[in-house]
C-alpha positions in Angstrom: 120.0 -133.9 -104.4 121.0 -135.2 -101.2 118.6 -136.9 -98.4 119.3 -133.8 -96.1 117.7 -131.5 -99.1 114.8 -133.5 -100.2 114.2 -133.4 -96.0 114.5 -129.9 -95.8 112.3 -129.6 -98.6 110.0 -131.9 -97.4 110.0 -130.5 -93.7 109.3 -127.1 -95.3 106.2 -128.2 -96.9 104.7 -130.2 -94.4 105.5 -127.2 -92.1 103.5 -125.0 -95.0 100.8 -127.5 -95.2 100.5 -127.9 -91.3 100.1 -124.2 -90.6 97.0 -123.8 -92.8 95.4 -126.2 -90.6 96.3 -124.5 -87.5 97.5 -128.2 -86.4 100.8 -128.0 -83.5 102.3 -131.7 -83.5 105.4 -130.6 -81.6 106.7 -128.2 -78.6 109.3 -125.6 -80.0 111.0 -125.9 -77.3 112.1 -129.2 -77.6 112.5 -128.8 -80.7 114.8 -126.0 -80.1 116.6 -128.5 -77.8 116.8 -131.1 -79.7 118.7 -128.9 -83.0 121.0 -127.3 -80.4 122.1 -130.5 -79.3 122.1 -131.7 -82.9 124.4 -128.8 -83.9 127.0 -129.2 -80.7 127.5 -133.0 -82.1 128.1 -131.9 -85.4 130.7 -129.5 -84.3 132.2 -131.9 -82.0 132.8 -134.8 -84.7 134.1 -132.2 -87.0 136.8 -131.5 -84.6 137.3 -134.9 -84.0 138.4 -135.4 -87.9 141.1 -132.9 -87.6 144.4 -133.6 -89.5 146.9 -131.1 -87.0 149.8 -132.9 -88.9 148.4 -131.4 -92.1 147.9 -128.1 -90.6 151.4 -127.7 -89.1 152.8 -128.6 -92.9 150.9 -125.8 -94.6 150.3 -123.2 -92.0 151.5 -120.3 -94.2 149.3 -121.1 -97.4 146.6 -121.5 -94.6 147.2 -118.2 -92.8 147.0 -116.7 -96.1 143.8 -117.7 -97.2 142.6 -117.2 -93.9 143.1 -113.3 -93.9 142.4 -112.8 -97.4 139.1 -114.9 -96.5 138.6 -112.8 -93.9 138.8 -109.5 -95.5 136.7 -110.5 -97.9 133.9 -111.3 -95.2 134.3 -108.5 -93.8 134.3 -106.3 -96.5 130.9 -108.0 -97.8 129.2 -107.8 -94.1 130.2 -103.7 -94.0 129.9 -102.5 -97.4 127.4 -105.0 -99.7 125.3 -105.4 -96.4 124.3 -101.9 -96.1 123.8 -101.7 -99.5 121.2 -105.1 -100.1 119.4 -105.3 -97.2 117.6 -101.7 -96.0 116.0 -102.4 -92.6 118.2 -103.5 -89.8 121.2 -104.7 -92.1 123.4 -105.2 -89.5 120.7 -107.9 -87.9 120.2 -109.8 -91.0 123.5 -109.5 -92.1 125.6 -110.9 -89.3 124.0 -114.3 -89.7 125.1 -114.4 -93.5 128.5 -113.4 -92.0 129.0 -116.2 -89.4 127.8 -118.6 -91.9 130.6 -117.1 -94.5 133.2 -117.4 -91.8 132.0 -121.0 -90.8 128.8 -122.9 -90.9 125.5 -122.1 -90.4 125.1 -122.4 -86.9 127.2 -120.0 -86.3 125.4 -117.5 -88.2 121.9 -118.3 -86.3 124.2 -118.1 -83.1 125.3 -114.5 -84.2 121.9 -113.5 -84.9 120.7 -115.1 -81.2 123.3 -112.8 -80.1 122.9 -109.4 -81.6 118.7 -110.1 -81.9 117.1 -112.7 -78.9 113.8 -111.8 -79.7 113.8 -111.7 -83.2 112.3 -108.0 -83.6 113.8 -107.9 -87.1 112.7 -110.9 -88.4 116.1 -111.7 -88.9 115.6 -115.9 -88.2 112.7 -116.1 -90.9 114.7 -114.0 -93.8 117.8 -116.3 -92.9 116.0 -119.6 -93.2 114.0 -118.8 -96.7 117.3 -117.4 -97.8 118.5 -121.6 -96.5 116.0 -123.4 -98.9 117.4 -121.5 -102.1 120.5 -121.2 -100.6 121.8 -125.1 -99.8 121.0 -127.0 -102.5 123.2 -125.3 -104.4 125.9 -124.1 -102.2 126.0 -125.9 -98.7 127.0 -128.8 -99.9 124.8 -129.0 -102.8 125.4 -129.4 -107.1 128.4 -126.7 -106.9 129.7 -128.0 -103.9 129.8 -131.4 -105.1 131.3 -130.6 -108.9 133.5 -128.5 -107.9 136.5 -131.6 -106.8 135.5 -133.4 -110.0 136.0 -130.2 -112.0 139.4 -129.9 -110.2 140.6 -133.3 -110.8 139.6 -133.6 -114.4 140.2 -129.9 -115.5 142.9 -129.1 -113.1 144.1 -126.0 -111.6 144.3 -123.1 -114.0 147.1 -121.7 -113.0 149.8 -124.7 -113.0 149.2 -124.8 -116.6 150.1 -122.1 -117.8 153.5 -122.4 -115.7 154.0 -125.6 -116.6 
């Protein structure tokens, strides 16, 4: 498990412990600040390792998986959505959505968007859905197993043209 986890993990239960003391150590809002300002550098320095040669090379392969990606979002958001989550589904869901079509601060940014005050407790089901959700996914055991599954097992398919 990576640092980022075990902090997450930590954070969590130091947040847990802290609130059944009734003890405030920081100001939300500058906290607030603070992860806004965290998440703007994150998607700056993403940019910033962009390969455009590589992208120019492949655009069709890309533009393919990007639509079939996209359907498949969408098709999860409007149908499964309505189906999982019964109270305000479109609330909850879009945050699950913008994560699925990027990262997760796009999600929260959706949610901002469609609910500023939180009135569906939207921001609280997203981040306990985060804790079980990240370890294994964002970045996590699968994420990391997955390239060394690919390079010792290879792709499926080329074999059984080959």
């Amino acid at each position: 498990m990576g640092n980022s986890k075990l902090i997450t993990l930590g954070g969590l239960v130091l947040q847990l412990f802290l609130g059944k003391l009734k003890w405030k150590f920081a100001d939300q809002k500058i906290q607030t600040a603070f992860g806004s300002m965290a998440l703007d550098l994150v998607v700056v320095m993403a940019l910033g390792n962009l390969e455009l040669a590589a992208i120019g090379q492949h655009w069709p392969s890309l533009l393919i998986l990007f639509s079939v990606g996209v359907a498949w979002n969408l098709f999860c958001f409007l149908t499964l959505a309505r189906l999982l989550i019964p109270k305000f589904w479109f609330q909850r869901g879009i945050a699950d959505f913008g994560q699925s079509m990027g990262t997760t601060s796009i999600g929260l940014m959706l949610l901002k968007i469609v609910d500023p005050k939180n009135k569906t407790q939207g921001q609280e089901a997203f981040g306990i859905k985060q804790v079980f959700f990240e370890p294994l996914l964002g970045g996590g055991i699968v994420t990391s197993v997955a390239p060394i599954l690919a390079v010792n097992l290879g792709l499926l398919y080329s074999r059984r043209v080959s």
